[in-house]
Structure formats: C-alpha cells, structure tokens
C-alpha positions in Angstrom: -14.9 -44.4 -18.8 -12.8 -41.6 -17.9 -12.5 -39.6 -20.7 -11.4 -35.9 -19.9 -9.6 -33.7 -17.7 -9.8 -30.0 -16.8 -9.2 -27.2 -13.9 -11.7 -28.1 -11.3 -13.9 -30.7 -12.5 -14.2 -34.2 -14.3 -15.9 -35.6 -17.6 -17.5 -38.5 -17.9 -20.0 -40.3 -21.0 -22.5 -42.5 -19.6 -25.2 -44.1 -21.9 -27.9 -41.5 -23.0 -30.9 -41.9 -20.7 -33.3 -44.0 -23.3 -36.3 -41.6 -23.9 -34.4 -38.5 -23.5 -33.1 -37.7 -27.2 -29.9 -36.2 -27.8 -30.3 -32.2 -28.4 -27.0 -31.2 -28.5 -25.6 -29.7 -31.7 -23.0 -27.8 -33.5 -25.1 -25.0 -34.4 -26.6 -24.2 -30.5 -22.8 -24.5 -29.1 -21.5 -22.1 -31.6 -24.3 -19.3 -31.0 -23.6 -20.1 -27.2 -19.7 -19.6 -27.6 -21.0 -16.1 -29.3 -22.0 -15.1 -25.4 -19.6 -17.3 -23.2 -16.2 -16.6 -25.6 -14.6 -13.4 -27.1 -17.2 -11.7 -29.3 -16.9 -11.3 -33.0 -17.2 -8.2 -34.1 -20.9 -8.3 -35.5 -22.2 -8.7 -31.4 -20.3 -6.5 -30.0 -22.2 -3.8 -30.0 -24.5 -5.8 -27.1 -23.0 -5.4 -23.6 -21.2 -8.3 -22.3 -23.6 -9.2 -19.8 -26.5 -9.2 -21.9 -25.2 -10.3 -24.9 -24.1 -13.7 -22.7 -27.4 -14.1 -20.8 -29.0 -13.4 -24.9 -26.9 -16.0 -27.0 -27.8 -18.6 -23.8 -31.5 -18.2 -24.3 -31.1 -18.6 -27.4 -28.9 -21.6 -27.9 -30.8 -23.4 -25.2 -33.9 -22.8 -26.5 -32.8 -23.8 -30.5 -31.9 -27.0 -28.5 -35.9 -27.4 -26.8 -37.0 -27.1 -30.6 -34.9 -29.9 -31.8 -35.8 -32.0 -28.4 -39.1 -31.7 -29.1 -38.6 -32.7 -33.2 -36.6 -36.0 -32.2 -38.8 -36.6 -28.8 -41.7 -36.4 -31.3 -39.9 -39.0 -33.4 -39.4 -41.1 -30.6 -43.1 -41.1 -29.4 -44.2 -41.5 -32.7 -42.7 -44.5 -32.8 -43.9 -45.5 -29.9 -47.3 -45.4 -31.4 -46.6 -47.1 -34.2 -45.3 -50.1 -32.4 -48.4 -50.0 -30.4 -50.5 -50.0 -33.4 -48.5 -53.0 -35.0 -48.4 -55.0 -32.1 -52.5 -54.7 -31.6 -53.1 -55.4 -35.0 -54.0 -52.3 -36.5 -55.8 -50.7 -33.3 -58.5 -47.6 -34.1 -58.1 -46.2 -30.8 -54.7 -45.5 -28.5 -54.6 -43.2 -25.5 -50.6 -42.6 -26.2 -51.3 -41.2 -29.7 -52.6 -38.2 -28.3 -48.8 -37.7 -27.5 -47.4 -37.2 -30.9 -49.2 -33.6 -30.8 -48.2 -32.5 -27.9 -44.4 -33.0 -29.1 -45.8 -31.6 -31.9 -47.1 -28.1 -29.9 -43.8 -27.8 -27.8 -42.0 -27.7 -31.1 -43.9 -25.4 -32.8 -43.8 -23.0 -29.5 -40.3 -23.2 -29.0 -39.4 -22.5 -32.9 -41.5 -19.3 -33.0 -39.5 -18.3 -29.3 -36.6 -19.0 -31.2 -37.7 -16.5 -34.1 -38.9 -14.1 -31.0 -35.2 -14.2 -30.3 -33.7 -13.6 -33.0 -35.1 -10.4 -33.9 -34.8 -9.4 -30.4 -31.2 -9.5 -31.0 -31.2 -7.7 -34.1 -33.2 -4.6 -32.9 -30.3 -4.8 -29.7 -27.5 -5.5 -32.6 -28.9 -2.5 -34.2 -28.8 -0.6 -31.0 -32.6 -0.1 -30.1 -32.5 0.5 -26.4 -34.2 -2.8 -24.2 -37.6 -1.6 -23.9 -37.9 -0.5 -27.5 -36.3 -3.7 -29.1 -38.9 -5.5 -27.2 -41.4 -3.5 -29.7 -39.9 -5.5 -32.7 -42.8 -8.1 -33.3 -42.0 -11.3 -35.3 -45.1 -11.2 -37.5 -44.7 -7.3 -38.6 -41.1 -7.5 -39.5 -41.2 -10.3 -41.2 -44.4 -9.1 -43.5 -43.4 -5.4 -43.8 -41.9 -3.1 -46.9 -38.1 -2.8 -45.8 -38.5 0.3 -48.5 -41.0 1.8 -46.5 -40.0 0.6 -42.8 -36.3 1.2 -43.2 -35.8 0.9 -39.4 -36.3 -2.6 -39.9 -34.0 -3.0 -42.7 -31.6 -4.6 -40.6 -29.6 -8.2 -41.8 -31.5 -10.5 -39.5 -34.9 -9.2 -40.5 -34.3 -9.9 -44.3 -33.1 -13.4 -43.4 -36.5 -14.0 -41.6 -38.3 -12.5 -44.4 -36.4 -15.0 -47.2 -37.8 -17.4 -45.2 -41.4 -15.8 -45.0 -43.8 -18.9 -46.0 -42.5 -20.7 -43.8 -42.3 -18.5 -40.6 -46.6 -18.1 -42.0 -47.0 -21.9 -41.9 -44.7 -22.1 -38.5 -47.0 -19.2 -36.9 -50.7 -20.3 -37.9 -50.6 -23.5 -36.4 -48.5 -22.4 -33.6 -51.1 -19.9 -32.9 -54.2 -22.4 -33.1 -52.5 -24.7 -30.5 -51.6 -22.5 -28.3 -54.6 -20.0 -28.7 -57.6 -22.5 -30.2 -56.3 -26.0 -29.3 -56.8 -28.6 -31.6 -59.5 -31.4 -32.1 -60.2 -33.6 -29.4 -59.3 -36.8 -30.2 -60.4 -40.1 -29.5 -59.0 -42.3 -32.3 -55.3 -43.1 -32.8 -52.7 -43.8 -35.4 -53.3 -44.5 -38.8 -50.1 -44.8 -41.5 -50.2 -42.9 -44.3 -51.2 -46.0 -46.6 -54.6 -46.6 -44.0 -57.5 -47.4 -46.3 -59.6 -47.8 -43.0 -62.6 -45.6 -43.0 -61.4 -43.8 -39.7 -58.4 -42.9 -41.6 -60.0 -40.2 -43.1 -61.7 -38.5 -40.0 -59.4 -35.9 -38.4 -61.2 -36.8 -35.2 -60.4 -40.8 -35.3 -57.0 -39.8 -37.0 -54.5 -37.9 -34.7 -52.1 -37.6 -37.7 -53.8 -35.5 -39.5 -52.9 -31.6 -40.2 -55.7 -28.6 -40.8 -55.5 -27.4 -44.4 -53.5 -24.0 -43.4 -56.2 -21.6 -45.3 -58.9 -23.6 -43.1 -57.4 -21.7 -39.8 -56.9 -18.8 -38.7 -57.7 -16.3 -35.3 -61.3 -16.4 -35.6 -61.9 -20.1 -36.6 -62.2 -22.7 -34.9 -61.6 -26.7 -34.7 -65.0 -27.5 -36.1 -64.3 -25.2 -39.4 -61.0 -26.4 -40.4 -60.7 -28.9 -44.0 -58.6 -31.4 -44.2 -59.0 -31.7 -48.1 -55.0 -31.5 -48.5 -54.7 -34.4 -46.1 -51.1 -33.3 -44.9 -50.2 -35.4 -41.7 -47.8 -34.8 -38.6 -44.8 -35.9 -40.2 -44.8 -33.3 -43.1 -45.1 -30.3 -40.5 -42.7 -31.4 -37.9 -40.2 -32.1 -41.2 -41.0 -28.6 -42.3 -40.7 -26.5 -39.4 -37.0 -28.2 -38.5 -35.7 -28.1 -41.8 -36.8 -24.4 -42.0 -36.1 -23.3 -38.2 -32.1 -24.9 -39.1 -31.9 -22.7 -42.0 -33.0 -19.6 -40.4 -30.8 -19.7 -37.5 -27.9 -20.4 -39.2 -28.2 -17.8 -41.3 -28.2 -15.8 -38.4 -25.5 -17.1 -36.7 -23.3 -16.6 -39.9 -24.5 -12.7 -39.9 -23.4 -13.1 -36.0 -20.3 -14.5 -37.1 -20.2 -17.2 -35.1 -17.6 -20.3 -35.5 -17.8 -23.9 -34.6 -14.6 -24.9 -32.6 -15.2 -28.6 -32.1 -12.1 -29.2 -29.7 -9.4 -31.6 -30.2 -12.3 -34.7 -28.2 -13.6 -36.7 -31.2 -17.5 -37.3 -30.4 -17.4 -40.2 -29.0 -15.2 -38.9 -26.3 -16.3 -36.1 -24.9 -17.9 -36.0 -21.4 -21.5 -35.2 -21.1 -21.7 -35.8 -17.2 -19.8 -33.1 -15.5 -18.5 -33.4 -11.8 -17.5 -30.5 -10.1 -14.3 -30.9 -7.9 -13.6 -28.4 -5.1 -10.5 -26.3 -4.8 -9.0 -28.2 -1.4 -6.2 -26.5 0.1 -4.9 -25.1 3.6 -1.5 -23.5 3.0 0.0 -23.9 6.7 3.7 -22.3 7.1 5.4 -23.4 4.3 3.4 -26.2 3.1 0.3 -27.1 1.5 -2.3 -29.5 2.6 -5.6 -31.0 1.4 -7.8 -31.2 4.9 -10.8 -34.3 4.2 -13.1 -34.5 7.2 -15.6 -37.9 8.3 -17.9 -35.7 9.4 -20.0 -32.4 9.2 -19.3 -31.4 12.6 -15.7 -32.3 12.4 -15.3 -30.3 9.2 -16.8 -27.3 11.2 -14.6 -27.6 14.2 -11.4 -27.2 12.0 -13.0 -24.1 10.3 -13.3 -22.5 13.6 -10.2 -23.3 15.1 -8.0 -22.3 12.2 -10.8 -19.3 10.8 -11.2 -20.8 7.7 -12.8 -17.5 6.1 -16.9 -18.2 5.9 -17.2 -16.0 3.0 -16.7 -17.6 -0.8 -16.4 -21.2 0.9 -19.1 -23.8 1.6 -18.7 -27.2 3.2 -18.8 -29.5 0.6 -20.3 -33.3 0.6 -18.5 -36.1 -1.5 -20.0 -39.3 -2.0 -18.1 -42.0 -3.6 -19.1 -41.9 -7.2 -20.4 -45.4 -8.8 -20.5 -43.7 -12.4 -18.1 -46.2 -14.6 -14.3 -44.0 -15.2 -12.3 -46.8 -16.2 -10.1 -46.6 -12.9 -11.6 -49.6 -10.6 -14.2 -49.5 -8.0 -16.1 -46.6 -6.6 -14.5 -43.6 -4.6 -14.0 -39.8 -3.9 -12.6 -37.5 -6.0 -10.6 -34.3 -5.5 -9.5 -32.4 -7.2 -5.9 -30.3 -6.9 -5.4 -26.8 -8.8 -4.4 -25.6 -11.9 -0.9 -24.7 -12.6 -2.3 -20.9 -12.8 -3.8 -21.5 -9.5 -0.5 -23.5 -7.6 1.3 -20.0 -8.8 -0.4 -18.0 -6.9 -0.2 -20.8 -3.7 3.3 -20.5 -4.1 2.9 -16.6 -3.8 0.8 -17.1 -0.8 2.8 -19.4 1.5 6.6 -17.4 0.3 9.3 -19.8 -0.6 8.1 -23.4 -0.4 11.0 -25.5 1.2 12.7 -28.2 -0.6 10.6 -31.5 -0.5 7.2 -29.6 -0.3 4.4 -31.6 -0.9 0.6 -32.0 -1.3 -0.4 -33.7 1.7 -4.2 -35.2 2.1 -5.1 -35.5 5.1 -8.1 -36.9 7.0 -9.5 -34.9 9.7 -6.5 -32.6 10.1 -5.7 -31.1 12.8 -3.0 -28.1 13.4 -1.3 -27.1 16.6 -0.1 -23.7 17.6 3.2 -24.2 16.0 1.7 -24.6 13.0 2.5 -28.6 12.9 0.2 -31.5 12.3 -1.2 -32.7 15.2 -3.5 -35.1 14.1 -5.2 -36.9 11.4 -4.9 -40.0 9.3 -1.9 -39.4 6.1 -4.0 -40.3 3.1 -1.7 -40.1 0.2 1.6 -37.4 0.0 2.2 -36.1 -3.4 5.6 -33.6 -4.1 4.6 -30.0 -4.6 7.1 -30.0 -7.6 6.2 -32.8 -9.5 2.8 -32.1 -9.8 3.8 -28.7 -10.6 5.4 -29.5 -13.9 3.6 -31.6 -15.1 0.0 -30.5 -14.2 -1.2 -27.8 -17.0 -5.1 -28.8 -16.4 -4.5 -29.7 -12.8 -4.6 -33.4 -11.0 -7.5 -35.3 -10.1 -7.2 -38.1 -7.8 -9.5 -40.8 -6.4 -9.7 -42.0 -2.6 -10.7 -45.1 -2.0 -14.5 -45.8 -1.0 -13.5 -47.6 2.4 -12.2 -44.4 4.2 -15.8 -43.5 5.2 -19.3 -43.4 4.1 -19.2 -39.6 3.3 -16.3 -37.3 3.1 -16.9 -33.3 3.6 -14.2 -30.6 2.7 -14.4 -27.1 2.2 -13.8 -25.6 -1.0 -14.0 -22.2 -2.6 -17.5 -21.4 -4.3 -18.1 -19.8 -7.8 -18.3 -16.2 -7.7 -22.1 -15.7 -8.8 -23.3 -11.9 -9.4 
C-alpha cells in the first residue's frame, strides 16, 4: 500500500523479509538526526562533515548490535524447534549458530563503546589522530582525579557502567582473539537433566565462568561451575549496551522526532523518482523514451547537459501501492523546485502545462514534432496544490522498459 509522499521519491511497507529481524529504533534514528539535522549545541563543536559521517557510524552500527540480539533470538529458536521436533536431539549442526550471533553481537557492542568515546575525545576537541589514542578499556578503568584529560561526560557514563563494559569485553576478546570450544553437541534447555547437559563441549549454551578467561587462557582452562548459559549474556549485554548509549545520546542532546506517520505507516522501501523535465520555450515537458538509444538521440540533438544527469531505467514496479496493477512511476518537482522552473523558462503562458511525452521530439522552432501524448497535466493546478510534489503512475502496457534522464545527487 501506498503509504507516503515526498520530493523526489516514494514510500512503500512491504512485509518484513522472514529471517531478517527488525533493527530499526528510536534511539539509532535520534543519534543519526544528531549528524543528518541541525546540531544541538553539545556536538557542535565536531565539524559538520565529520560529525555526520560520526553519528552514521554510530547509529548504524547501535543497529548491527541489536540485529545480531534479535537474529540471535530468532536462530535460537530455530534450534529449539529442531530439538523438540527430534525428540530431544544430543547433537545439531545449526546450534553452532546461536554463537556466532552471539560473537557479532558482542563485536559490534564493544565498536559501539569504541565510538562513543571517539566522539567524546572529538566533542572535547582532541585533534583526529590524538582522539583515536582514547582506548575503551583505559578510560573506562582509570582515576578521573588523576587523569583529568579524561574527565569528560561520556567517559564517566562508560565508567557507571564499568562491570558491565568488563563482562562485555572479556568474552568479546576470547571470541575474537581465542575462539571458543569446538563444539559437537547441540542444544540443551536450561531444565536438561541429560548427562551431556553438563559438558560445555556437548552443550553449546553454555557460558565460561568470566574469572576462568582471560588473554593468556585458553578454551581448555575455562570452568563452567557458574553454569551461566547464552541467554543470560546476550540479555546482559543489550540491556546494558541500551543504557549506555542513551545516556550518551541525552549528554549529545539528541531528540526523538517521530513524525506525524503512526508505525504502522511509514515506508520502509524507498523508490527514488527522477527529476523529469525539459523546459522548451515557454513550456514544460516530461520527455519518456522506449529505448536507450532513443533516449540518447534526444540528448544530443537538444544538448541535454552530460554533467549531473544520467540516463535512468524504470521498470514497472510489481511492489503492492494500493493503486491497481503494475506501472512506471515519475515523479514531478517540488513546489520549491517548479519556482525556480518558472524562473527558468520567464513568464509561463496561460494554460501551461506538464506534458509527458513519449519519445519526444523537438523541431527548430522549438515545437513538438513528435512523440506519443501520455497524459497533460496544467502547470497551475499542480502548482498549488503540490507542497511535496506529484507522483504519477504510467501504465505497464506503454513498453517493457522506459528510460528518462534525470538529475543525479550531488555526491562529494
């Protein structure tokens, strides 16, 4: 269903690919808006450019850590039904699975940390290649009395949540550094009375007493006395790695603007539309071509400008917008942008219009010469009423594929 509107492109919600868990969340958008909006006043200090490209990484890769805490979910799951529908198996190649959920997790949390503190030795204004020197592990254990330079309010957020950035760290370190046991057993619930229950090679659920590990230690050495499992540490580290950051996104000052969209309608498949016009004398009109080479023999006969324009392929979409069967969709400008039309082509006549036209052609006098009248749409109706701009669908039976050229993003 159709569900949004906005300059230059078009929202839709399709079903959530099954597998693929939802991520998104209130908390990663409003550290993101901290780089992509207006700054608050506690970020400003960071240039622009940097400070957008920072609160990205960071936003994106909050979101990777809570991926990996619901994909972990999902697997385990997965296992579980496997081990119900076998009758209690001892021994599943899938199980094997949980952990590494449980490793990307754990990775992505302590980048997230890495982050942070990144930012705050940058908020501070430590130059790039010196804020880089701020490690995770010696700010969050030192003296703020006796290492003042670190006294900063990100670091003493970190450092409230010490015990668990230690538990978050030592096993993040022995899977990346040490690995983990190899296993050839399975699942076992936390009720199990089996006898393989109990072996942390036979059992993938269970956890490494944390005083058992360490840099120098390895898989054979570790106890399992406390008999923590999976599900305790994944709980742990994303209940703590929420707290943290959003304690330092309130010290960032960041805001959640949710929009005026209630959740279940905003779009979470984007199409972008191209920007289709040709002003010709004292009009304004929307050139489609049925072919590639047609498309380019316009562009050379009327010197459509090769720079900041691309040749653009639509296909008629099948995705479900609530407006019948499949077609192409364009897209026409922004009221902003029909302003500065209007300023192009002078004094638009009365009657202007929007006229889409496939395969145009022009003639010296500036008149159409030929081409197949798609649909004519007046110049001043849709510029009154069009704040966000129009979008309007073709139908699927004028050709296979339509190209048109359209104005590219301006990327540094």
């Amino acid at each position: 269903m159709l569900v949004w509107r906005g300059p230059g492109m078009l929202g839709f919600r399709l079903p959530h690919p099954p597998g693929l868990p939802d991520a998104r969340s209130d908390l990663a958008n409003s550290i993101y808006a901290l780089g992509s909006q207006a700054p608050s006043p506690e970020v400003l200090g960071i240039p622009d450019d940097e400070r957008q490209h920072l609160m990205a990484s960071l936003s994106t890769t909050f979101a990777r850590s809570i991926y990996h805490a619901r994909r972990f979910d999902l697997t385990l799951q997965a296992v579980v039904d496997r081990w119900r529908a076998t009758g209690a198996a001892t021994h599943d190649s899938c199980a094997a699975y949980v952990l590494f959920e449980v490793s990307a997790l754990l990775s992505a949390a302590r980048t997230v940390v890495d982050e942070v503190v990144y930012i705050a030795a940058r908020r501070k204004g430590i130059p790039p290649g010196d804020a880089s020197r701020w490690k995770a592990t010696k700010v969050a254990r030192c003296d703020l009395k006796s290492c003042p330079e670190y006294d900063v309010a990100e670091i003493r957020a970190l450092q409230s949540y010490l015990v668990w950035y230690e538990e978050l760290n030592a096993y993040r370190n022995i899977l990346v550094h040490s690995g983990w046991n190899h296993n050839f057993g399975g699942y076992y619930p936390p009720e199990s009375t089996d006898p393989e229950s109990l072996s942390p090679i036979l059992n993938i659920m269970l956890v490494p007493d944390l005083d058992s590990i360490g840099a120098t230690r390895r898989a054979h050495g570790w106890r399992y006395t406390n008999k923590r499992r999976l599900e305790s540490l994944v709980g742990s580290v994303e209940q703590g790695l929420t707290g943290f950051v959003q304690e330092a996104a309130n010290i960032w000052g960041a805001q959640v603007k949710r929009g005026t969209l209630p959740d279940d309608k905003r779009p979470h498949v984007i199409l972008g539309l191209p920007d289709p016009v040709y002003v010709v004398g004292r009009d304004i009109f929307i050139p489609i071509f049925s072919s590639a080479a047609r498309a380019h023999q316009f562009a050379n006969v009327h010197k459509v400008p090769r720079s900041g324009v691309d040749l653009h392929q639509l296909l008629p979409t099948t995705l479900e917008d609530g407006c019948g069967p499949p077609g192409f969709w364009l897209g026409l400008p922004a009221k902003e942008k029909l302003q500065q039309l209007i300023s192009d082509a002078g004094t638009l006549p009365e009657g202007a219009a929007f006229s889409i036209v496939l395969d145009l052609g022009i003639g010296p006098d500036g008149g159409l010469e030929r081409g197949t009248l798609i649909e004519r749409l007046p110049f001043s109706g849709v510029h009154e009423t069009s704040e966000a701009g129009v979008h309007l669908k073709l139908a699927a039976d004028l050709a296979e594929t339509l190209y048109m050229w359209r104005r590219t993003p301006d990327i540094p």
